[in-house]
N, C-alpha and C positions, 0 to 999 in steps of 0.2 A: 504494500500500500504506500503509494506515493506520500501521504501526508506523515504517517508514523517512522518515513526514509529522512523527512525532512525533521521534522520534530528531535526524534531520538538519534538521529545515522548523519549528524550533522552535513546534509546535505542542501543548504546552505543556498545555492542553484537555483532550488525549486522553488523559493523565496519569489524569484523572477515571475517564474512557469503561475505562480498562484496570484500575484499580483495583476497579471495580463490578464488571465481567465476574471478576476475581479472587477478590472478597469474597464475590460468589453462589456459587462452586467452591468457597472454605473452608469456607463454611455448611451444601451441600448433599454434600459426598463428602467429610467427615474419614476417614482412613483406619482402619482397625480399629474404629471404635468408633461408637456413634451420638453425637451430638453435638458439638461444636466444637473443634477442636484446641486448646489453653488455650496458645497463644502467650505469650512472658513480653516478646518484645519485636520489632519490624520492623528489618532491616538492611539496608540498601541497599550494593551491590556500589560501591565508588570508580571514578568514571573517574578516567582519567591525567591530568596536569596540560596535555596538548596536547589533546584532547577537549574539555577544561571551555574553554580557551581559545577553540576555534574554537568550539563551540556556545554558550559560555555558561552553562552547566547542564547536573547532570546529568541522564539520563533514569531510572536507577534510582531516584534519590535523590527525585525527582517521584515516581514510581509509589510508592515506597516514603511518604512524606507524605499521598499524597492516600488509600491504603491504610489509613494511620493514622488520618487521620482518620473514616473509614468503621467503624474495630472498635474503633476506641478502644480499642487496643495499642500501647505507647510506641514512639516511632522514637527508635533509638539506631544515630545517624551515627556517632560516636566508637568504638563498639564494635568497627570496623574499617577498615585504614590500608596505604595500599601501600607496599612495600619499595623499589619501582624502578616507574620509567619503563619502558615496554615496545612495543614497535613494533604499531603497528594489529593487529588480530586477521584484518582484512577480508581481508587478503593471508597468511595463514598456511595450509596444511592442519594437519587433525586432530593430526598428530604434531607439528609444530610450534607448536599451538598450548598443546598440553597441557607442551613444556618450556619454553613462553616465562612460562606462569604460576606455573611452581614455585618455594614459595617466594616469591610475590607478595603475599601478604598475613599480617597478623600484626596481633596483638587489644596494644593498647599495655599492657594490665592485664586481670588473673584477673575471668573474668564470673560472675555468680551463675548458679545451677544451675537453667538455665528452658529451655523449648524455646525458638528463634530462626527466624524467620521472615526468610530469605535473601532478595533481593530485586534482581532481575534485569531490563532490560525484554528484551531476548533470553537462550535458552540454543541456542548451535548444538551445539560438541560436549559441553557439561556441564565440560570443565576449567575454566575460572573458577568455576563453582557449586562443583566440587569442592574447590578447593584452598580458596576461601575458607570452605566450609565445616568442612576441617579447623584452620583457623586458630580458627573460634570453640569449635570444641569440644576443642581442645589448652588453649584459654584458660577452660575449665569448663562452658561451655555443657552441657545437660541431651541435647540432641540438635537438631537443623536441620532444615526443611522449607523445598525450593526454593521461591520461588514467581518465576515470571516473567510476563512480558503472549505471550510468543510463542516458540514455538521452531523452529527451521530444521528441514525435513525432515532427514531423514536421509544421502537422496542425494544431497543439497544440501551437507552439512556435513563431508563428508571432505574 
């Protein structure tokens, strides 16, 4: 599986490959409207300090770069910062995942009033996309669109 090559086989590369496949989705299905969603900025989700360790990088923060550099929408890493350290997700169900992230993120300072493009390489149950998307838009944000490279079935993800 391509994404768990990227993810854990730091292949780094695919970072590209998933960026593209993203940026042709922005371009061709903006929601409500014809034209291109007018993102003010890219955010990439924080791994946890044990993550970056054993991988080295993160995979958001990849996808969310090479993203940027495709639409020439600023990446702002700073715009978002974890609270705590939090036990793998890999091992958690749905309900446990969703209160292991509450409360996990927090915007260190008031953002300007722009859409935010969230930036994920998976979404299994949506509670990380959720929470941290209430952090940026408690912090002013205009409003948030997910964007990730992949998401877990459904069946999969409880």
């Amino acid at each position: 599986m391509l994404i768990q090559r990227f993810k854990e086989g730091a292949r780094l590369a695919y970072a590209g490959l998933f960026a593209r496949v993203l940026w042709t989705r922005l371009r061709t299905q903006s929601p409500g409207a014809p034209g291109l969603l007018p993102l003010g900025a890219l955010v990439p989700i924080p791994s946890s300090q044990q993550a970056l360790r054993r991988r080295g990088y993160n995979p958001a923060g990849e996808l969310a770069l090479e993203l940027a550099r495709l639409s020439g929408y600023r990446l702002q890493r700073e715009w978002l910062r974890r609270t705590r350290e939090t036990p793998s997700q890999k091992v958690l169900d749905a309900a446990a995942r969703r209160e292991s992230v509450q409360g996990l993120y927090v915007c260190p300072h008031a953002l300007p009033r722009v859409w935010v493009g969230l930036v994920d390489d998976v979404v299994t149950t949506g509670s990380t996309m959720q929470t941290a998307a209430c952090a940026l838009l408690h912090a002013g944000a205009a409003g948030v669109v997910a964007l990730a490279a992949a998401h877990t079935p459904a069946r999969l993800a409880r």
